[in-house]
C-alpha positions in Angstrom: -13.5 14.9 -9.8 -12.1 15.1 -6.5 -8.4 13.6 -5.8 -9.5 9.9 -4.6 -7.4 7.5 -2.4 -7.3 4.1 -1.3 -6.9 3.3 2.3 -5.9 0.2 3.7 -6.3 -1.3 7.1 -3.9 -4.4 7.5 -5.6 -5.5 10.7 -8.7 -6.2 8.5 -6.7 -8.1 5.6 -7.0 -11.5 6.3 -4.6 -12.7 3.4 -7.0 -14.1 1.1 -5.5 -12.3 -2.1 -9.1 -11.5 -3.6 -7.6 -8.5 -4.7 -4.4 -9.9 -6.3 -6.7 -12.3 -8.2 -9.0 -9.3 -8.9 -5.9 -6.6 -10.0 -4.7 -9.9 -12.5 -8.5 -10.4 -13.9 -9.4 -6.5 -14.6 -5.9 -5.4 -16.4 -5.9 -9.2 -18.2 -2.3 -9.9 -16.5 -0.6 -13.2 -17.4 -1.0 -15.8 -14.6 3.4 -16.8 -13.8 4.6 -20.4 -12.5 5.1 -19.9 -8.7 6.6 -22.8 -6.4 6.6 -23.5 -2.7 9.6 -21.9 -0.9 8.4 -22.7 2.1 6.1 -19.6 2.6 2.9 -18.7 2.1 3.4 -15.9 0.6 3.2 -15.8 -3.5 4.2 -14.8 -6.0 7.4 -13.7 -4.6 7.4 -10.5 -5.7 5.9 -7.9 -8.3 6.6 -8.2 -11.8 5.2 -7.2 -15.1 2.4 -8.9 -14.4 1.9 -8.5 -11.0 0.6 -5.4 -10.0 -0.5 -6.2 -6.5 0.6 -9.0 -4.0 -0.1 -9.9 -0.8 3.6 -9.7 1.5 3.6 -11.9 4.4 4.9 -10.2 7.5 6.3 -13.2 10.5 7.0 -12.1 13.6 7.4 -13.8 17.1 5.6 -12.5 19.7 5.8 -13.9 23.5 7.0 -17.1 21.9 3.7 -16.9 19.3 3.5 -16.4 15.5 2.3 -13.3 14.6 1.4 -12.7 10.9 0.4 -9.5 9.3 -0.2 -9.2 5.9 0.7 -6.0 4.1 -0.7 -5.3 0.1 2.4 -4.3 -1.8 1.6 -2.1 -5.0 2.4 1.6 -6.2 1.9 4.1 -3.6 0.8 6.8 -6.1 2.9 9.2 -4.6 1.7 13.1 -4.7 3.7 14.6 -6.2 5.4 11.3 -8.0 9.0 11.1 -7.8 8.7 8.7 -11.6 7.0 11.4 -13.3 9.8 14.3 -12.1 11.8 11.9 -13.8 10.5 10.9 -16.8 9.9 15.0 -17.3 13.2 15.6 -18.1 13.3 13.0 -21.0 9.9 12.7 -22.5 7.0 15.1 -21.3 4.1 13.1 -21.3 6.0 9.6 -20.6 4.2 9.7 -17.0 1.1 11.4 -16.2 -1.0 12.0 -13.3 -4.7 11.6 -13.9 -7.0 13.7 -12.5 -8.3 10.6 -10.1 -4.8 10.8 -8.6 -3.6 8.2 -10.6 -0.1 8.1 -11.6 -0.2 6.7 -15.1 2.7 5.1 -17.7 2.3 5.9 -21.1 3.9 4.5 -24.1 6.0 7.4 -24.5 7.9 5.4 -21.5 9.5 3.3 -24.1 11.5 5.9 -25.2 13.5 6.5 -21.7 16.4 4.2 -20.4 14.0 2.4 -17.8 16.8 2.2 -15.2 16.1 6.2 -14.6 12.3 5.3 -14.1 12.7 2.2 -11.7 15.9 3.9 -9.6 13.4 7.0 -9.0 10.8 5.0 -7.4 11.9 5.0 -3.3 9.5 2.0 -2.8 10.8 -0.5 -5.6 7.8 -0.7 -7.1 7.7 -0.3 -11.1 8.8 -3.3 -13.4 10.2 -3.7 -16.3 8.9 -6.0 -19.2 11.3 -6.0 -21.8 9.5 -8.1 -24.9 7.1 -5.1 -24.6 9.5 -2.4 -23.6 7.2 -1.1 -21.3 7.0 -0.2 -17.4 4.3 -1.6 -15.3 2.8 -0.9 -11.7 -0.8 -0.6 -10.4 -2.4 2.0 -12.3 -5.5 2.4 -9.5 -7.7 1.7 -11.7 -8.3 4.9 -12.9 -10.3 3.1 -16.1 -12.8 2.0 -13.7 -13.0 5.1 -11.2 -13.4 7.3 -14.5 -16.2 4.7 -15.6 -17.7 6.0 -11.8 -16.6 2.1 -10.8 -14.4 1.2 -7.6 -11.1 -0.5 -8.1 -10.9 -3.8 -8.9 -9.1 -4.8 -5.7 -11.5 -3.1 -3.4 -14.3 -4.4 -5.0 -13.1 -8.0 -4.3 -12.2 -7.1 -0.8 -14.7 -9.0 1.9 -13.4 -7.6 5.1 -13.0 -4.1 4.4 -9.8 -4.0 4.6 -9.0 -1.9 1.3 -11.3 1.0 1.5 -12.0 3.8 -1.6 -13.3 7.4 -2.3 -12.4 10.8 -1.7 -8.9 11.3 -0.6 -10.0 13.6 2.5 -12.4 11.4 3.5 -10.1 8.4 3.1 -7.4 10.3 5.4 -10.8 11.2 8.2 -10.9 7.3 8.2 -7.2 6.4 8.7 -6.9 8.4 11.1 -10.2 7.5 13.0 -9.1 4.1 12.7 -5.1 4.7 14.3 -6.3 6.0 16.9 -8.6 2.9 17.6 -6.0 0.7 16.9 -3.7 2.1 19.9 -0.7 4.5 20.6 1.5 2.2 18.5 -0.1 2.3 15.2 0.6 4.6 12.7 0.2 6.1 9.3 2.1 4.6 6.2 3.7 6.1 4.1 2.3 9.2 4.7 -0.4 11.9 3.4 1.3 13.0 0.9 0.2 9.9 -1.5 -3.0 8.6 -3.1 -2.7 5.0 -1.5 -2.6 4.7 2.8 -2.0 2.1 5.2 -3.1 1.8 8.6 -0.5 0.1 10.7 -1.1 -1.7 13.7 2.4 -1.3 14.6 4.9 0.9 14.0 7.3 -1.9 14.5 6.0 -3.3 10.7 7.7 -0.3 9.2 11.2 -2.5 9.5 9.5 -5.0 7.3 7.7 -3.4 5.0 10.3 0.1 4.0 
């Protein structure tokens, strides 16, 4: 199997959080007690059982709201900054599946998890300590295996999360940047399994 990617075009998303809902109903996440802090946006950030969220990006623009809406989860980086670090405790403790997946293992339990979750430059793993374990998006890499999509870009209706070979993925980010104008850009980068097409370079402040 090819190395596969998900791209993401944030002018598409439209907030609904199909894919949040999705992401909880595949990997059978527990639903958390949220509350209204005066946003929009919930939960307020990942957790052990939140894999994916929908962030809610404000702006004013020529005295108008402007909202975009960016879908938070692991980056799956290539190479994986967790895995370099989990090598030198426990071989084995994170893997990368030939999908391009960047897995966690129960070996994981047997590593401080402060030297997995400092690794991660994006804040993204969390710890669940009644299980001991680490959790992030895994990219469904049960359900690309299976020949499936992932769950989130199955629920997608706008086309706004896009899957499928990694090259092809990139043909279409960059396709679409270019359409979008001389301010938007590529985030993070190439060198990971999960892209976003920015509108805006100016989102990068909000987003890291």
């Amino acid at each position: 199997m090819n190395n596969m990617a998900i791209f993401i075009d944030i002018s598409k998303c439209t907030a609904c959080r199909a894919c949040q809902v999705a992401c909880k109903n595949w990997n059978q996440l527990k639903a958390e007690q949220t509350e209204n802090r005066g946003s929009h946006e919930n939960p307020p950030d990942l957790s052990a059982h939140t894999w994916n969220r929908i962030r809610w990006v404000e702006e004013l623009k020529n005295r108008k709201i402007s909202w975009s809406f960016f879908n938070d989860r692991c980056r799956h980086c290539d190479p994986p900054d967790c895995k370099d670090a989990a090598d030198e405790f426990v071989k084995g403790a994170i893997i990368k599946d030939k999908t391009g997946a960047v897995i966690f293992t129960e070996k994981i339990k047997a590593i401080d998890p402060d030297e997995i979750l400092s690794a991660c430059p994006y804040d993204i793993p969390r710890y669940d300590p009644e299980t001991r374990m680490i959790y992030k998006c895994n990219f469904c890499f049960d359900r690309i295996n299976a020949g499936l999509t992932p769950a989130c870009v199955k629920a997608c209706s706008t086309g706004a999360l896009q899957f499928g070979d990694k090259t092809k993925m990139l043909h279409l980010a960059h396709d679409r940047i270019s359409q979008l104008g001389k301010n938007a850009t590529l985030y993070p980068g190439e060198d990971y399994n999960i892209f976003w097409a920015l509108p805006d370079k100016a989102l990068l402040k909000h987003i890291g």
